[in-house]
N, C-alpha and C positions, 0 to 999 in steps of 0.2 A: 698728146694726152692733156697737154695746159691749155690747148685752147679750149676744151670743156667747159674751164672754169674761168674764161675771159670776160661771161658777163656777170656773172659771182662778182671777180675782181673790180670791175669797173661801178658795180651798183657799190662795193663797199670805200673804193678811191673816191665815189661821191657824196657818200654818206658823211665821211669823216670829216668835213669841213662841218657841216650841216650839224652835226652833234653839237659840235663845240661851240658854234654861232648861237644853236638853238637853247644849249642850255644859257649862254651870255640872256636872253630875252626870258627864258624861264623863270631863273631865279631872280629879276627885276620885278615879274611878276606875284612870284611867293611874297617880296616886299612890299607890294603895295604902288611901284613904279612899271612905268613903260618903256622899256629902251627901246627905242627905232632906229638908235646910231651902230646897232650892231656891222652894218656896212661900213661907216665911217671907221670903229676902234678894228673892223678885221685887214681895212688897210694897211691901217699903221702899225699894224705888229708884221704884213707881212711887207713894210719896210723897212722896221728895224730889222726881222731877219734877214732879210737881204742884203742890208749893209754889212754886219758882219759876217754873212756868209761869204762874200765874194771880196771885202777887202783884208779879210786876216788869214792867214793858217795857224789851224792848231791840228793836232792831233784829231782821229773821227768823233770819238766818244763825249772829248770834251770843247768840241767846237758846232755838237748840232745841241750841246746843252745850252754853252753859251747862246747860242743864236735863238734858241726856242724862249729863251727866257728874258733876253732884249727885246722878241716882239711881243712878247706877256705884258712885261713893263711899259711897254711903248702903246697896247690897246689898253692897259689900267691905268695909265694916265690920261689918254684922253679920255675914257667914260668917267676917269673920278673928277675931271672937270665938270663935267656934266651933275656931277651931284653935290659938288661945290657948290657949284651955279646955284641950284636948287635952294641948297641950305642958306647958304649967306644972304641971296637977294629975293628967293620965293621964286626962279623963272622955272617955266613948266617942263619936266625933263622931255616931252615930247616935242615942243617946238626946238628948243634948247639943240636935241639930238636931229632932228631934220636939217637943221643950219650946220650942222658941223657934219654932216653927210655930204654936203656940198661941200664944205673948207677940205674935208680930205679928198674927195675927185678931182677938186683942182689942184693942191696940193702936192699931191701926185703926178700929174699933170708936169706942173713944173719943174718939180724935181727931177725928174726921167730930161728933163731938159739943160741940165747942169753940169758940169764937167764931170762931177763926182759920181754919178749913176749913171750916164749914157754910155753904152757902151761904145768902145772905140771902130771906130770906121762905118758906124750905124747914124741916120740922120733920123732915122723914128726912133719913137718916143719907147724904150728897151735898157733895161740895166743889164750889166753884166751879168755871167751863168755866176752862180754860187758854184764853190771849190767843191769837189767832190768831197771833203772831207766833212763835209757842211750838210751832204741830202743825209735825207734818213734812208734807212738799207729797204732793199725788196725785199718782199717775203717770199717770193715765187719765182725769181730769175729775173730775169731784163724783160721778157719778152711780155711780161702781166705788169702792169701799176703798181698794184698793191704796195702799201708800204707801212712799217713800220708803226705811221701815225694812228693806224687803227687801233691799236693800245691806249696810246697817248688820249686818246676820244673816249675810249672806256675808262679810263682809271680816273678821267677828269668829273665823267657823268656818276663814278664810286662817289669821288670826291664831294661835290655838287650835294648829292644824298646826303651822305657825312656830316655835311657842315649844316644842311637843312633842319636832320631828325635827329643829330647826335651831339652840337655842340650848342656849347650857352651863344655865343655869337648868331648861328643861325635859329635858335629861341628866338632871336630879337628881333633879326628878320621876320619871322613868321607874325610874332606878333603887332608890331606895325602895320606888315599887310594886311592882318584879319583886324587892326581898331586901332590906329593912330593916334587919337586922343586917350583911349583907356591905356595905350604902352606908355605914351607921357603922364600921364599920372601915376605909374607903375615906377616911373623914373627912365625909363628908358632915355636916351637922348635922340632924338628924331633925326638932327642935323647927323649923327655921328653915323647912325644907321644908315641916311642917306650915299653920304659919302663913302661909305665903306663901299657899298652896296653894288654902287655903279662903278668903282673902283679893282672889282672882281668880277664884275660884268663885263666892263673893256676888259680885262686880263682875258676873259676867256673865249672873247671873238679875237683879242690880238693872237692868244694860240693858235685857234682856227687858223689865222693870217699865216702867221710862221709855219702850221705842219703842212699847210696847201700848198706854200711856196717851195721849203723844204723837200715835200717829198713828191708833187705832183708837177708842179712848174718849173723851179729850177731858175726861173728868172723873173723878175719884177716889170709888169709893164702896165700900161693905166687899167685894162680891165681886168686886172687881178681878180677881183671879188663876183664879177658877172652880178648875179642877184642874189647871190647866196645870203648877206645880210638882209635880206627883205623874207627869201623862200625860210629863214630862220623862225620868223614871228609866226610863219603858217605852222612850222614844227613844230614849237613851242604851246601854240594854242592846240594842235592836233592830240600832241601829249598832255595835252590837260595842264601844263605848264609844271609836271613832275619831268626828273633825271630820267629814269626807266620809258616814260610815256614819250620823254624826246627822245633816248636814243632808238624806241621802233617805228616814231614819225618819222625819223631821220632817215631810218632802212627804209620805209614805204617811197619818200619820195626820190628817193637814192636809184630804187628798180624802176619807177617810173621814168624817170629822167633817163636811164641809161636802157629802157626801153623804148623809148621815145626815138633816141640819136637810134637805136636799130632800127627802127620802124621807118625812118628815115634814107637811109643807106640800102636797106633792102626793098622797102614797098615805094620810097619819093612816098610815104603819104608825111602830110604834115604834121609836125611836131608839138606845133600847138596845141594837137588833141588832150597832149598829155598837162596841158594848163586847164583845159576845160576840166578833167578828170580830178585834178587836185582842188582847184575851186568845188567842185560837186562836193567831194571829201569835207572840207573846211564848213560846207554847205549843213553836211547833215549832220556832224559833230556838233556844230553851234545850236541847231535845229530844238532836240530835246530842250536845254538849258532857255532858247527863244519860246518854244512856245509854254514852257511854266512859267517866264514871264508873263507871257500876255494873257494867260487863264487867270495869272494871280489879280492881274490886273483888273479882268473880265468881275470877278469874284469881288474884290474888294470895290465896283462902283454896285454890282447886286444887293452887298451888304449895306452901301450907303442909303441904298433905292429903299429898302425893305425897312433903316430906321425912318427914312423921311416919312412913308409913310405911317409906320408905326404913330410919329410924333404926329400926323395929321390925324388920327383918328380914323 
């Protein structure tokens, strides 16, 4: 009867990184920023859960708290680096976050090479299982993925909404990304917004990191993240860079993707189809918003043309 809903389960086991990633790039967006480190901070939250998943016990309930919430910490510090950066010395959070994309693939890298993460009697590059007490529970048995995390992705995307349309903090956001000089005149402080900004950004690709590892992997090894931190920016622009709009980007590319690995398995056709198909998607989303660009553009040199001549006589 549950294999019915094995690829149910496995479009939504893919989705749920892709929420959380997507919204980290979304609400960067509402501000006025571009995170592109979301690969970078979804590592490091799914090495801080990792560490504490496999080297403490605690009780279930309050050891996949603790762990979810050290790789919170561990992706919100490093994105709030990233708007640090920004604030203190003006560097541009886009290159800023492309460089430190690379500091955590190696990083990682390394680490997996250390005594304290390699797992024992392993010579690749592989951290120890997280304690059971440490994954998040199935919803559906052993025998389906699904997990638990799929809450944790919605309540984050409630969240996200919340802090955008309901609190004075996300006021502030909002207004910086629609006028950055008229918020600084309003008083806002720009450095402060910054900083926050990218600093709940990383938190919520480090989630990503920890409910991926938690509930789908189970163990820490370099290609953690695959492309998710990148297929996040295509989410987030898909959804218009809204909560609601990333988490049904997030389902589209979710079935894609885990239609793709069938199409695979069952026809050998190749998978890349399913890259063409999401590029085409990104294609005609942007499309509308491109071509009132270039009409506006087309319009305003007509209007130039039509005063020159005016003023010619």
């Amino acid at each position: 009867m549950l294999h019915g809903f094995y690829p149910l389960s496995e479009t939504i086991v893919t989705s749920t990184p892709l929420i959380l990633s997507g919204l980290s790039v979304a609400l960067a967006f509402r501000s006025g920023l571009f995170n592109i480190g979301a690969q970078g901070q979804f590592i490091f939250g799914a090495i801080g859960a990792s560490y504490v998943g496999f080297h403490y016990n605690f009780s279930p309930v309050l050891h996949v708290t603790i762990a979810i919430l050290v790789g919170v910490l561990f992706g919100g510090l490093f994105g709030g680096l990233v708007g640090l950066l920004k604030a203190k010395t003006g560097a541009h959070e886009v290159i800023v976050t492309i460089m430190l994309n690379y500091v955590a693939a190696l990083f990682i890298l390394w680490l997996l090479k250390t005594t304290v993460f390699l797992r024992e009697g392993r010579q690749d590059p592989l951290a120890p299982e997280v304690n059971p007490s440490a994954r998040l529970p199935k919803l559906l048995g052993e025998n389906l993925r699904i997990h638990a995390g799929i809450f944790i992705a919605l309540f984050a995307a409630g969240f996200v909404w919340w802090l955008l349309n309901k609190s004075t903090l996300g006021f502030k956001f909002r207004a910086v990304g629609a006028n950055a000089n008229a918020a600084r005149s309003a008083g806002i402080s720009i450095p402060f917004v910054t900083t926050t900004t990218m600093f709940i950004c990383g938190g919520l690709a480090g989630l990503g990191g920890a409910v991926h590892l938690l509930g789908t992997e189970h163990a820490l090894a370099a290609g953690i993240a695959g492309s998710l931190g990148f297929d996040a920016i295509t989410v987030a622009l898909l959804g218009q860079a809204t909560p609601i709009g990333t988490v049904f980007g997030a389902f589209l590319f979710g079935a894609l993707q885990t239609g793709g690995r069938t199409l695979l398995s069952n026809t050998g056709t190749s998978p890349d189809i399913v890259q063409v198909i999401q590029a085409l998607i990104v294609l005609f989303i942007a499309a509308p918003a491109l071509m009132k660009s270039i009409f506006r553009i087309k319009k305003s040199f007509a209007d130039k043309s039509m005063t020159a001549k005016g003023w010619n006589g």
